[in-house]
Each structure stands twice: as structure tokens, then as C-alpha cells.
C-alpha positions as YAML, in Angstrom:
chain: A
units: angstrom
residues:
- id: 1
  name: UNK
  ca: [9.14, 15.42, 5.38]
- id: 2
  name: UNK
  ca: [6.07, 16.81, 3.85]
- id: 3
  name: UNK
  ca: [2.84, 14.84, 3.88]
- id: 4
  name: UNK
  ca: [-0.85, 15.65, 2.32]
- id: 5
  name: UNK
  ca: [-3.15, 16.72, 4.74]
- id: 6
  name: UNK
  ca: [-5.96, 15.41, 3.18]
- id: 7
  name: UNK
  ca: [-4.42, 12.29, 1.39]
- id: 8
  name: UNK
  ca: [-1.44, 11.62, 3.61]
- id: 9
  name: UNK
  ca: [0.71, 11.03, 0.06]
- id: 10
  name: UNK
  ca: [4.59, 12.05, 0.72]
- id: 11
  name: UNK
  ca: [5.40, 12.19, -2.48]
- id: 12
  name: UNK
  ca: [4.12, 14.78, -5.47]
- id: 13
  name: UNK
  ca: [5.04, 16.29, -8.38]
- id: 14
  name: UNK
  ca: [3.95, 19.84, -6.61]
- id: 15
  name: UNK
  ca: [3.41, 20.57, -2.89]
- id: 16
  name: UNK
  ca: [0.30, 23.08, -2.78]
- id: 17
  name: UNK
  ca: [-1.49, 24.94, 0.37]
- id: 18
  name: UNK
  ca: [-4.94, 24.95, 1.94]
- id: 19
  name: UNK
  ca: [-6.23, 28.33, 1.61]
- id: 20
  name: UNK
  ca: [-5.81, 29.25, 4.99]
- id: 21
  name: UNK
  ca: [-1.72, 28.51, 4.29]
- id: 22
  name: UNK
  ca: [-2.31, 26.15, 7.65]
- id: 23
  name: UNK
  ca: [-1.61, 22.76, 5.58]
- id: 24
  name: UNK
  ca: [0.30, 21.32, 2.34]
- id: 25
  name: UNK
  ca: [-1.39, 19.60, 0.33]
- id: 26
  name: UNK
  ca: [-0.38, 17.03, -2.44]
- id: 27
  name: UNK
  ca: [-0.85, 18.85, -6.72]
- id: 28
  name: UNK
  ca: [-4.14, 16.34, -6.85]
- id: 29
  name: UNK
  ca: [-5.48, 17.25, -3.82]
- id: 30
  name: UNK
  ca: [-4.86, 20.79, -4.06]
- id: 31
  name: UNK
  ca: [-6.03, 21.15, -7.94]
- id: 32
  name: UNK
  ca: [-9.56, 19.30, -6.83]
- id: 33
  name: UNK
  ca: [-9.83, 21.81, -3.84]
- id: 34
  name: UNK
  ca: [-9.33, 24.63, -6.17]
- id: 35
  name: UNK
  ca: [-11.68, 23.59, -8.53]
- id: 36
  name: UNK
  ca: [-14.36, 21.90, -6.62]
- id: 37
  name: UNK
  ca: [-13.92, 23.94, -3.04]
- id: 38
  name: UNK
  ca: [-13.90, 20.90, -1.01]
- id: 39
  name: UNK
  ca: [-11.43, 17.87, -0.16]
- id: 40
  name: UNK
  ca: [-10.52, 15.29, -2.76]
- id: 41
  name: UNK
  ca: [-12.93, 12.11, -2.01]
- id: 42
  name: UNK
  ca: [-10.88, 8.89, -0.77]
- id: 43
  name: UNK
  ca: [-12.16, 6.82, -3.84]
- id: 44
  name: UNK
  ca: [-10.67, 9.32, -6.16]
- id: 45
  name: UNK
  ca: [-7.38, 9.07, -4.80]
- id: 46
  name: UNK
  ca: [-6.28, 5.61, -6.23]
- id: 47
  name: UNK
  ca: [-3.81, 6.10, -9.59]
- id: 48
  name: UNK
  ca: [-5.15, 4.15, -12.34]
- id: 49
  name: UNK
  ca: [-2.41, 2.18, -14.23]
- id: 50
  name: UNK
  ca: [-0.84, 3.47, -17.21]
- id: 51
  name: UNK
  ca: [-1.85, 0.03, -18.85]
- id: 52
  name: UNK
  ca: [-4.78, 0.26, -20.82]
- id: 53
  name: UNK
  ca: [-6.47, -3.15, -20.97]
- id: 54
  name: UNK
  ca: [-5.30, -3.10, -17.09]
- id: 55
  name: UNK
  ca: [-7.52, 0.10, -16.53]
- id: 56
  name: UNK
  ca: [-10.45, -1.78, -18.19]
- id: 57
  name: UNK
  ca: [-9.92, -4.64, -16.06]
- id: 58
  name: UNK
  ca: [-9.82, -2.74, -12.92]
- id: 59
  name: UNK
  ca: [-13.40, -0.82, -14.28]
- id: 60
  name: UNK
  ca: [-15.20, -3.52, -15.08]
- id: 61
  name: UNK
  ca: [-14.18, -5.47, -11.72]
- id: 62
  name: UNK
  ca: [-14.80, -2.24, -9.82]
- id: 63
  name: UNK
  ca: [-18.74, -1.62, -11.43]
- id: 64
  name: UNK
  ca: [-19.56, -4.99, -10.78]
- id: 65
  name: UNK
  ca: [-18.42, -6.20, -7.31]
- id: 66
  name: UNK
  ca: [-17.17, -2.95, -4.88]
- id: 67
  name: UNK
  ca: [-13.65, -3.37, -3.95]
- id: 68
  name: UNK
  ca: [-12.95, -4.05, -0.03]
- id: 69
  name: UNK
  ca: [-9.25, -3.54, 0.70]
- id: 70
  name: UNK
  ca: [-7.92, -6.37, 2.92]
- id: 71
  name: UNK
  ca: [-7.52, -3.64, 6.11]
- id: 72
  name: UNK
  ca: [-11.09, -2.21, 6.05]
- id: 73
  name: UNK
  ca: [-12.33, -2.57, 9.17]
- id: 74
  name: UNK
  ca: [-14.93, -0.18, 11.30]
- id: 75
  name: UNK
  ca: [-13.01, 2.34, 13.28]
- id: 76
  name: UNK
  ca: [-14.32, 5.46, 12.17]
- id: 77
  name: UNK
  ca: [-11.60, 7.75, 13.45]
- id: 78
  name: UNK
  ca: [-10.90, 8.72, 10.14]
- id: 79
  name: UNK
  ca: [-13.96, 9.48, 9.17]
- id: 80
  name: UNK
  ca: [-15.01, 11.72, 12.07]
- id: 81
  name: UNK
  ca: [-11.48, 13.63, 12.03]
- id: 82
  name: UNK
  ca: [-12.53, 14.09, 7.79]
- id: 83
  name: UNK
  ca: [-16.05, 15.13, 8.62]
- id: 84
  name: UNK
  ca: [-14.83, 17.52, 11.25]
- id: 85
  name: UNK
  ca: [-12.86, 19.18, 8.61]
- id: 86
  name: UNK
  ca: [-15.80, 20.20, 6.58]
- id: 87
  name: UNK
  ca: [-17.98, 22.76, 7.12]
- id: 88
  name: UNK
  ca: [-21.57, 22.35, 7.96]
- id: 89
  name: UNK
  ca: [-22.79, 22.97, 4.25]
- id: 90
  name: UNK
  ca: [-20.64, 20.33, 2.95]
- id: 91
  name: UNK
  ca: [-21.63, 17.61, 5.79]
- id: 92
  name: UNK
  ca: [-25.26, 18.69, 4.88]
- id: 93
  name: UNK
  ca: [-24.63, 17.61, 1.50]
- id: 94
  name: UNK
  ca: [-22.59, 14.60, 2.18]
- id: 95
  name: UNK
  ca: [-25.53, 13.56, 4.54]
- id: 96
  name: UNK
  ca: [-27.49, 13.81, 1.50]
- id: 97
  name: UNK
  ca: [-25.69, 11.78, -0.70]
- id: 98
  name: UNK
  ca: [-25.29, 9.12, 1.84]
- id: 99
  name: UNK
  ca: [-28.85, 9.03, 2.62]
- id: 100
  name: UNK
  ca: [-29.76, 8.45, -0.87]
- id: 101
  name: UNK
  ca: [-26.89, 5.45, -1.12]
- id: 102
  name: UNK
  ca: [-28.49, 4.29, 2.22]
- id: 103
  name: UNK
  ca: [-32.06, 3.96, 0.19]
- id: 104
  name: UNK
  ca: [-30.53, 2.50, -2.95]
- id: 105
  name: UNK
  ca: [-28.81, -0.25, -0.21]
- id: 106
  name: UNK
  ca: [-32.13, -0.74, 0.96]
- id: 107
  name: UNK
  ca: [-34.02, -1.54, -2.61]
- id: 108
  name: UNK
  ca: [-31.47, -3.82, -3.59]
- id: 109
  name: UNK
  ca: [-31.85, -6.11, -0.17]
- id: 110
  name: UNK
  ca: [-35.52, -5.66, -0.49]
- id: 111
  name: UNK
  ca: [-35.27, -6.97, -4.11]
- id: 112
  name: UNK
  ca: [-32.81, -9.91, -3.14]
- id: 113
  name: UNK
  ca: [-34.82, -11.11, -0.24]
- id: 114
  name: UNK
  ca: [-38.15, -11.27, -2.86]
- id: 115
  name: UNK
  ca: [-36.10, -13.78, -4.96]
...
């Protein structure tokens, strides 16, 4: 029983390969790491669905108040074992990215404690 290495999906149209043949990966997560060179992100990997005014519910709920699934919690096991399989240029960039999130965070408690 085949499961994504990246995604952990078991089910796919087409099972693909990491480039170094070592993995499968689901067709999603193997088309974004051919055209983008790194994994798929974890918030891209939800399927919209097929319902139109459903899809426009589900954006305008998702850009105003950020979606916590019921079993978030804080072990980051995950996350380490992801950000141990990218390479240093990518976890450079991802640092980046968070960094600037982290400032954005920071404005908007800055502006909410003025009020």
C-alpha cells in the first residue's frame, strides 16, 4: 500500500517518484516538485470542493478568520522531520518567510493593544 511521502495521501490518480527514485509521491505532490523544486506546502494540500458557491464560502471564511483544525496541537515532530528534508537553501528561505509573518504577527498585536 503506497503512501505520499510528502502528503501521506494513499490514494491518487498517478503515483510519481522523488528524483532520487528513494520515495513515491502522490500526481499533486510530484507535479509541484517538478515545477517548483521543492515539497508541496501543507496548506496547499486541502481539495477545494467542486461546489462553487461552497468554494467561495470556504475563501471568504478562510481570508478572514485562519482555520485551526480541531487536532492542532504543538508537537513539532512533523515539522522538524519536514524541515530536515529540505536542504539548507530552502530552510534559509522558509526562515525568511516566517520571519517576515513573525513581524506582520507583531504589528497587528501592537495595533490591537493601541485600541
Amino acid at each position: 500500500n503506497l503512501e505520499c511521502y510528502n502528503c501521506g495521501v494513499n490514494k491518487t490518480p498517478l503515483w510519481r517518484r522523488t528524483p532520487d527514485r528513494m520515495h513515491s509521491l502522490c500526481n499533486a505532490c510530484g507535479l509541484y516538485y517538478k515545477q517548483y523544486n521543492t515539497h508541496r506546502p501543507l496548506h496547499i494540500r486541502n481539495k477545494p470542493s467542486s461546489n462553487t458557491a461552497t468554494i467561495h464560502q470556504q475563501q471568504t471564511y478562510t481570508t478572514t478568520v485562519p482555520y485551526m483544525p480541531p487536532q492542532f496541537d504543538f508537537d513539532d515532530s512533523r515539522f522538524k522531520a519536514l524541515v530536515g528534508k529540505m536542504s539548507r537553501k530552502q530552510v534559509e528561505g522558509f526562515l525568511g518567510v516566517l520571519e517576515r509573518r513573525c513581524d506582520i504577527l507583531k504589528q497587528v498585536l501592537s495595533e490591537d493593544h493601541e485600541c
